[in-house]
C-alpha positions as CSV (number, residue, x, y, z in Angstrom):
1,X,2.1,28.4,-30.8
2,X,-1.2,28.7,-28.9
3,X,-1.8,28.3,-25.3
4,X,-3.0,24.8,-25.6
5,X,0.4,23.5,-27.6
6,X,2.3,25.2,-24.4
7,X,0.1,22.4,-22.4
8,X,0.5,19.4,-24.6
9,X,4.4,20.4,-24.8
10,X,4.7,20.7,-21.1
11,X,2.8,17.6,-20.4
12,X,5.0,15.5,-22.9
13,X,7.8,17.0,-20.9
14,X,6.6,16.2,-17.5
15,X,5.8,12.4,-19.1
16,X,9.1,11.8,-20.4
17,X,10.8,13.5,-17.6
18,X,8.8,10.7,-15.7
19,X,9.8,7.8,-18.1
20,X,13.9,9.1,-17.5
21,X,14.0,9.1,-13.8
22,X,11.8,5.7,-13.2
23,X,13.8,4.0,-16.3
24,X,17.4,5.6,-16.5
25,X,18.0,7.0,-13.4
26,X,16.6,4.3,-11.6
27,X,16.2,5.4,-8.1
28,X,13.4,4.1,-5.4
29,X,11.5,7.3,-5.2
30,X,12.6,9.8,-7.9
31,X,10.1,9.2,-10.2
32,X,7.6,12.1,-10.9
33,X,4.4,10.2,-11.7
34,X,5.0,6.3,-11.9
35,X,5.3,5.8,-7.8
36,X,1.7,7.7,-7.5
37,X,0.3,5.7,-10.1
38,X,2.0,2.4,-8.8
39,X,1.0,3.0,-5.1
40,X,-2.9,4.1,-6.1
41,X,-3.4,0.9,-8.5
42,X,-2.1,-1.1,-5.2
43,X,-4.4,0.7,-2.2
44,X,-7.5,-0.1,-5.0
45,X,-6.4,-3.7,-5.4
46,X,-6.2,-4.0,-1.5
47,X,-9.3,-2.5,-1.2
48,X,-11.0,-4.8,-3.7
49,X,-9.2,-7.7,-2.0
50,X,-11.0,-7.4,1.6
51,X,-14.4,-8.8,-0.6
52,X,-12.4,-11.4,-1.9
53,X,-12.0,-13.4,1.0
54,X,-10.2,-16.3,1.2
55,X,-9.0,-15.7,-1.9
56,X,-7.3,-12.6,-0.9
57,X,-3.3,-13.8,-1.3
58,X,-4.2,-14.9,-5.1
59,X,-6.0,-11.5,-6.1
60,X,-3.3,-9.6,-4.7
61,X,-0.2,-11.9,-6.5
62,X,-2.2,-10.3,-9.4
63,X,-1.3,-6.4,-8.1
64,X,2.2,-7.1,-9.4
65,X,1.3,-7.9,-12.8
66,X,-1.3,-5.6,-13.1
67,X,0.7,-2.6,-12.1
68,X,2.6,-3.2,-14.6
69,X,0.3,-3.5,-17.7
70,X,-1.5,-0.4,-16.5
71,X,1.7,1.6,-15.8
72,X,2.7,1.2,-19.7
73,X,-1.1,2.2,-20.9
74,X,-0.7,5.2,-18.4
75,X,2.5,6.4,-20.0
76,X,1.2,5.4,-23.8
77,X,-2.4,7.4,-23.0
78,X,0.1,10.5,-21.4
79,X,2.3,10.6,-24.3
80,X,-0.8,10.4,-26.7
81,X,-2.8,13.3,-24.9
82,X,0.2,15.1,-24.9
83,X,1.1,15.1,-28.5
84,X,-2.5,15.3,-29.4
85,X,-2.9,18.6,-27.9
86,X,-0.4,19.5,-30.2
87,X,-1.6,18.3,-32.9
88,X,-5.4,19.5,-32.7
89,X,-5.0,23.2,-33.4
90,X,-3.4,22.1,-36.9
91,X,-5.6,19.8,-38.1
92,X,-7.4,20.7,-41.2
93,X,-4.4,23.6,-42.2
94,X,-0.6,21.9,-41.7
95,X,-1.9,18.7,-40.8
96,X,-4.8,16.8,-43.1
97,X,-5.9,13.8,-44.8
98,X,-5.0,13.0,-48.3
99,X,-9.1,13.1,-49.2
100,X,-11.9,14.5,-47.8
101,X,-12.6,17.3,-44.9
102,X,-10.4,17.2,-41.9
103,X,-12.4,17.3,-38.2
104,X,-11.0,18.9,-35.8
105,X,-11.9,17.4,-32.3
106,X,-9.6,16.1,-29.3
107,X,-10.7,12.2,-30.5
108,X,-9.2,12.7,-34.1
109,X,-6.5,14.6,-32.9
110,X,-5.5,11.4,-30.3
111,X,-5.8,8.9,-33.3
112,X,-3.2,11.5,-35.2
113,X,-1.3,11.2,-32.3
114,X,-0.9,7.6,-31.3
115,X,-0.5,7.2,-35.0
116,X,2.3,9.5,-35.3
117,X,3.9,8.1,-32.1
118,X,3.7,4.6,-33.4
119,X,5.0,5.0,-36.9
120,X,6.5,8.1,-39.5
121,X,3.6,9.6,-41.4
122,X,0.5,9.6,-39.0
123,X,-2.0,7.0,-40.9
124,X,-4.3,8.8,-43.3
125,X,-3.0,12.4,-42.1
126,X,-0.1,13.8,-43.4
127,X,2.3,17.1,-42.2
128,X,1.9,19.7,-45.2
129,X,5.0,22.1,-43.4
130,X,8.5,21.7,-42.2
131,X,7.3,22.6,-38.7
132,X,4.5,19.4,-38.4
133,X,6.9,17.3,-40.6
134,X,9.6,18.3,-37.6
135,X,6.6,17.3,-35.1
136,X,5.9,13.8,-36.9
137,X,9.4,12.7,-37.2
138,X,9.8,13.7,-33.3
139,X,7.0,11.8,-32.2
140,X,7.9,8.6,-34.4
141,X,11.3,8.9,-32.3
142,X,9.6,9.8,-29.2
143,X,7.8,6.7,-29.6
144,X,10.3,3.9,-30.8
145,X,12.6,5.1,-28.1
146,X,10.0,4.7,-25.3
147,X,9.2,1.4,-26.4
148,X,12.4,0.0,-26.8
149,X,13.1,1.5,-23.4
150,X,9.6,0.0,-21.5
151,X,10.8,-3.3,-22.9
152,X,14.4,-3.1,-21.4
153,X,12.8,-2.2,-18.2
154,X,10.7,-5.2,-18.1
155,X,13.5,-7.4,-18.9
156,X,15.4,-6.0,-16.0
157,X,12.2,-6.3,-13.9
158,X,11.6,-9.7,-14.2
159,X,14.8,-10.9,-14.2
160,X,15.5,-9.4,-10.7
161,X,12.2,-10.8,-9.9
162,X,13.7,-14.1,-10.6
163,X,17.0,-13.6,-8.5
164,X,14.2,-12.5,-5.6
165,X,12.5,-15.5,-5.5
166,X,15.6,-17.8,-5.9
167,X,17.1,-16.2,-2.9
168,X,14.1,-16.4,-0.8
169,X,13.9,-19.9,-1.9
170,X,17.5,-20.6,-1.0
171,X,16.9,-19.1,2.4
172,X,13.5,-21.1,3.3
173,X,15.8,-24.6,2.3
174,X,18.0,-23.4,4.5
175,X,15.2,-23.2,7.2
176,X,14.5,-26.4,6.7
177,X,11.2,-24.8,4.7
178,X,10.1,-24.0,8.4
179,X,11.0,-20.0,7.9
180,X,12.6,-20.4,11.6
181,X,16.5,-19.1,11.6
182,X,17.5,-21.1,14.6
183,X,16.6,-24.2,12.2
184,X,18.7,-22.5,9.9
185,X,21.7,-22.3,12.7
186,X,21.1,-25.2,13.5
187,X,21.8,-26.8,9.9
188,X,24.8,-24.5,9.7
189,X,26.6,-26.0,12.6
190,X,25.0,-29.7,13.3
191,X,26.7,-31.0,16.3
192,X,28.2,-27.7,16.9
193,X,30.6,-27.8,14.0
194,X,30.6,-24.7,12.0
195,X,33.5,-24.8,10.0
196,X,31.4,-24.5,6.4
197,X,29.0,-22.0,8.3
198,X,31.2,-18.9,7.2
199,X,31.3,-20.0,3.5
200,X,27.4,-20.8,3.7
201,X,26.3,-17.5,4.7
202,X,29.3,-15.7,2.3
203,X,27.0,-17.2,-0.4
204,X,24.5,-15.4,0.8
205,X,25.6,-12.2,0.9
206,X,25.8,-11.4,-2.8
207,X,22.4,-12.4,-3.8
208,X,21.2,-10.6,-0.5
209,X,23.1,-7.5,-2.0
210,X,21.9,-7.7,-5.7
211,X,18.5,-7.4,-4.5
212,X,18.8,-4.4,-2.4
213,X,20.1,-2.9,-5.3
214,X,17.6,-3.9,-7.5
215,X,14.3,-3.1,-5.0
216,X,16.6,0.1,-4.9
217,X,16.6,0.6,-8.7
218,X,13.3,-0.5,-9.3
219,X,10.6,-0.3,-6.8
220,X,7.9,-1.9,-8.9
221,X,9.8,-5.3,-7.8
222,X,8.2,-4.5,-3.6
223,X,4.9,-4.8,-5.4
224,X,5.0,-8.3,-6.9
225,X,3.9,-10.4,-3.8
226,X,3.0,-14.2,-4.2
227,X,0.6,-15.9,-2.5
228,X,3.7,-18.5,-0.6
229,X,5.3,-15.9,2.6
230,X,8.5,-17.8,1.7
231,X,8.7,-15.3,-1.3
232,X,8.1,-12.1,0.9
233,X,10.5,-9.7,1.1
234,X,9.7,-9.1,4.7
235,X,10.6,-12.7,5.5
236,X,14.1,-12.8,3.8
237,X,14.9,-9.9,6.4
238,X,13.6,-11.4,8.9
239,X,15.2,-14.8,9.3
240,X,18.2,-13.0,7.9
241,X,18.4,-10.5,11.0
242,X,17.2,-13.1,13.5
243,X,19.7,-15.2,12.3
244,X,22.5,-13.0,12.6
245,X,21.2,-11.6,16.4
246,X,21.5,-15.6,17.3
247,X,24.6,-15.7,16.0
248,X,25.9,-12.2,18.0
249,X,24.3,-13.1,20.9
250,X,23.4,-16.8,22.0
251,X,26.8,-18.4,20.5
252,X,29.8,-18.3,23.1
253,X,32.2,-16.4,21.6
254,X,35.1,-18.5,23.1
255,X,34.0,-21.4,20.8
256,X,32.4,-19.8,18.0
257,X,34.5,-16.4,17.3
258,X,35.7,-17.1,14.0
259,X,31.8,-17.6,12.9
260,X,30.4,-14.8,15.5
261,X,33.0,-11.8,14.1
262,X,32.9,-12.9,10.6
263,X,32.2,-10.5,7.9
264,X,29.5,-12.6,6.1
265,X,27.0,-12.5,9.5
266,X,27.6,-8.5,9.6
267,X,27.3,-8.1,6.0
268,X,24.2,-10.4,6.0
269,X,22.8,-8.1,8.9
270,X,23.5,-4.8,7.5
271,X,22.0,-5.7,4.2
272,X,18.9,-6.9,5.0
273,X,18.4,-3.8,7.1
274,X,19.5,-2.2,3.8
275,X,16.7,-3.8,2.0
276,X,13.8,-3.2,4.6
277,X,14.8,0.4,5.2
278,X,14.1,0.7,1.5
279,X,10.5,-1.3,1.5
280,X,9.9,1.8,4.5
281,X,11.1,4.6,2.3
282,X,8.4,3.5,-0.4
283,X,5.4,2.8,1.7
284,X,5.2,5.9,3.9
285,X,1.6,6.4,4.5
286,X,1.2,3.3,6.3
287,X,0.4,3.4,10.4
288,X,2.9,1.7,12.6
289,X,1.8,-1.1,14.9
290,X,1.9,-1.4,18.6
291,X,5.6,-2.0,19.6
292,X,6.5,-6.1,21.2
293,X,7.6,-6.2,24.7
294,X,10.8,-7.6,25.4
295,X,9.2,-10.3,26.9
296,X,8.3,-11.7,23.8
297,X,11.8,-11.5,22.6
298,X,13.1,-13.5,25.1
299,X,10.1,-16.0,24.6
300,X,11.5,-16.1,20.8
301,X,15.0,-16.8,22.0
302,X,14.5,-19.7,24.5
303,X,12.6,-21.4,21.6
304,X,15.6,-21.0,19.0
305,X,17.8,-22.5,21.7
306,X,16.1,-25.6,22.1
307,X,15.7,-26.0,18.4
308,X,19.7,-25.1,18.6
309,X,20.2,-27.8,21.8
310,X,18.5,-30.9,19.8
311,X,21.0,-30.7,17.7
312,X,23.5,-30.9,19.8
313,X,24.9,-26.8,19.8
314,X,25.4,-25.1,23.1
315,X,23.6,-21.6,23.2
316,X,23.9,-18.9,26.3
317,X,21.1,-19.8,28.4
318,X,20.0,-16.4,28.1
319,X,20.7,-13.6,26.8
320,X,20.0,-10.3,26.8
321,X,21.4,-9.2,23.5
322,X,19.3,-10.6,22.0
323,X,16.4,-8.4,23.1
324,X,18.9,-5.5,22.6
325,X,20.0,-6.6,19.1
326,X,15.5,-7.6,18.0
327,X,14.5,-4.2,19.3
328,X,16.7,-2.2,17.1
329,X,14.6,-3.7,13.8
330,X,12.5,-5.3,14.9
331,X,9.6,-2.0,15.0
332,X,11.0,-1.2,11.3
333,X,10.0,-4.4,10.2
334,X,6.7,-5.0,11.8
335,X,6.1,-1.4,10.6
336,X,7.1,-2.5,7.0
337,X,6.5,-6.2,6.8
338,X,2.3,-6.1,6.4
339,X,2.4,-3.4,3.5
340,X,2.4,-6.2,1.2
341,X,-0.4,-8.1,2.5
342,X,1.4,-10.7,5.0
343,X,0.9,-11.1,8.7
344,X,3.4,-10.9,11.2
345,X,2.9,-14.2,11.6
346,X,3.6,-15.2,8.3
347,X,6.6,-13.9,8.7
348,X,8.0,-14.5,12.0
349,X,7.4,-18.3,11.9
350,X,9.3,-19.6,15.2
351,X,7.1,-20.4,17.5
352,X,7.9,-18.8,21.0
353,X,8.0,-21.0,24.1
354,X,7.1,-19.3,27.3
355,X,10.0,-19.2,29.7
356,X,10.7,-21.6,32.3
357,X,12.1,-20.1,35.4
358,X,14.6,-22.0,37.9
């Protein structure tokens, strides 16, 4: 076995060790290769995008898609290198064509390959020894088993993409479409009845949870963004959180307690925590923003109680745990919530009213 069959053996290794973690494993971050790849095909998009103008949010829906496609050719062109390394030091003795002289270079060698990889027999070159007819047969398995696996993972993919986007649609209804939790509070408990509150937001909590786990299985899903915010990740937390701290915090608990200690609101606000604490762990590299002063917090919650009071539900006038409760995730998810492309803005939609003192 020469030195450069060592290589291509150790690079098929180091491929399909790659393809196990990101595909059966399943873990946001154990993969060896695909999160490098998936993360430089992204910072190149968003570099592209800043000549692109104002049609920046459609070129970067297309990042998604585009990781994906390229992802698959990276792992098809590994796998092929590898077994064509191989391959090339026994072309023209164990390994040649049923007519006519054999080359030997690195391009014939990677049309052996892929061929071999793709189906038994390698085209127009055939093994001639137990060892290469051993090689061909691997590769043929190598490669059906690959592909059958790629297209499971893109099943599972997409259909948690789906489940995604129906839950952020579910929670900008909710909203009102406004993206504004106290409108959503404030369609929970109209007239300050919140008796189907606690099963509203139970129904939320299962969704909320499968997609954790599926951002925490597969990663790729952070980097499909859509040119609507309603559809950002970022934004699900957000309201999500906001909503629960106005839940905590500005309902009284002597009227509300059965809604303000009910396991759906903490469930609700551990999980989306969850789920941004995960979007952190798989965009590290990016630098934090400048902290928001508590004033602004307090600005945020006088507007959700107005919203809250023309509907006729009584909020705490004010309240300071609700500055308490923002600034615990709030820095994690301005931190976290432009990696995709969105501004705070887009994601924080209530508008803040500037206090009125008395």
């Amino acid at each position: 076995m020469t030195l450069e069959q060592i290589g291509g053996a150790a690079l098929m290794a180091l491929f399909l060790a790659d393809i196990f973690l990101t595909i059966l494993y399943a873990r946001a971050g154990t993969g060896l290769l695909a999160p490098r790849w998936n993360r430089l095909v992204w910072t190149i998009v968003s570099a592209l995008c800043r000549f692109a103008g104002r049609y920046r949010p459609t070129v970067l829906s297309f990042a998604g898609p585009l990781i994906v496609v390229s992802l698959i050719a990276f792992w098809a062109l590994g796998l092929t290198l590898a077994a064509a390394l191989i391959i090339r030091p026994e072309l023209g003795t164990a390994i040649r064509p049923s007519s006519g002289d054999t080359p030997t270079d690195l391009i014939t060698a990677l049309l052996v390959a892929g061929n071999s990889l793709s189906i038994v027999g390698g085209g127009d070159y055939a093994p001639h020894t137990t060892g290469t007819r051993m090689l061909f047969l691997l590769n043929s398995l190598i490669g059906a088993s690959v592909l059958s696996l790629v297209l499971s993972y893109l099943v599972q993919v997409y259909s948690a993409l789906h489940e995604r986007n129906a839950l952020a649609l579910t929670v900008d209804l909710m909203t009102g479409e406004t993206g504004d939790a106290a409108e959503m509070l404030a369609r929970l408990g109209p007239g300050g009845d919140f008796s189907d509150a606690t099963s509203a937001l139970d129904n939320l909590v299962r969704p909320l949870a499968m997609t954790k786990e599926a951002h925490h299985f597969y990663p790729l899903l952070f980097h499909f963004r859509f040119r609507e915010p309603r559809y950002a990740v970022s934004r699900i937390c957000f309201v999500l959180l906001d909503l629960t701290a106005l839940i905590e915090t500005g309902l009284d608990r002597g009227k509300y307690q059965s809604l303000v200690d009910s396991a759906p609101v903490e469930s609700l606000r551990r999980c989306a925590l969850l789920l941004l604490e995960t979007l952190d762990r798989h965009f590290p590299t990016r630098t934090a923003p400048a902290p928001m002063q508590c004033q602004h917090f307090e600005e945020s919650y006088a507007a959700g109680t107005l919203t809250l009071a023309r509907v006729g539900i009584e909020a705490l006038p004010v309240s300071a745990g609700y500055a308490e409760h923002r600034s615990r995730w709030d820095p994690l998810l301005r931190r976290v919530g432009p990696a995709l492309g969105y501004t705070i803005d887009e994601i924080e939609a209530r508008r803040s009213t500037p206090l009125t003192l008395t």
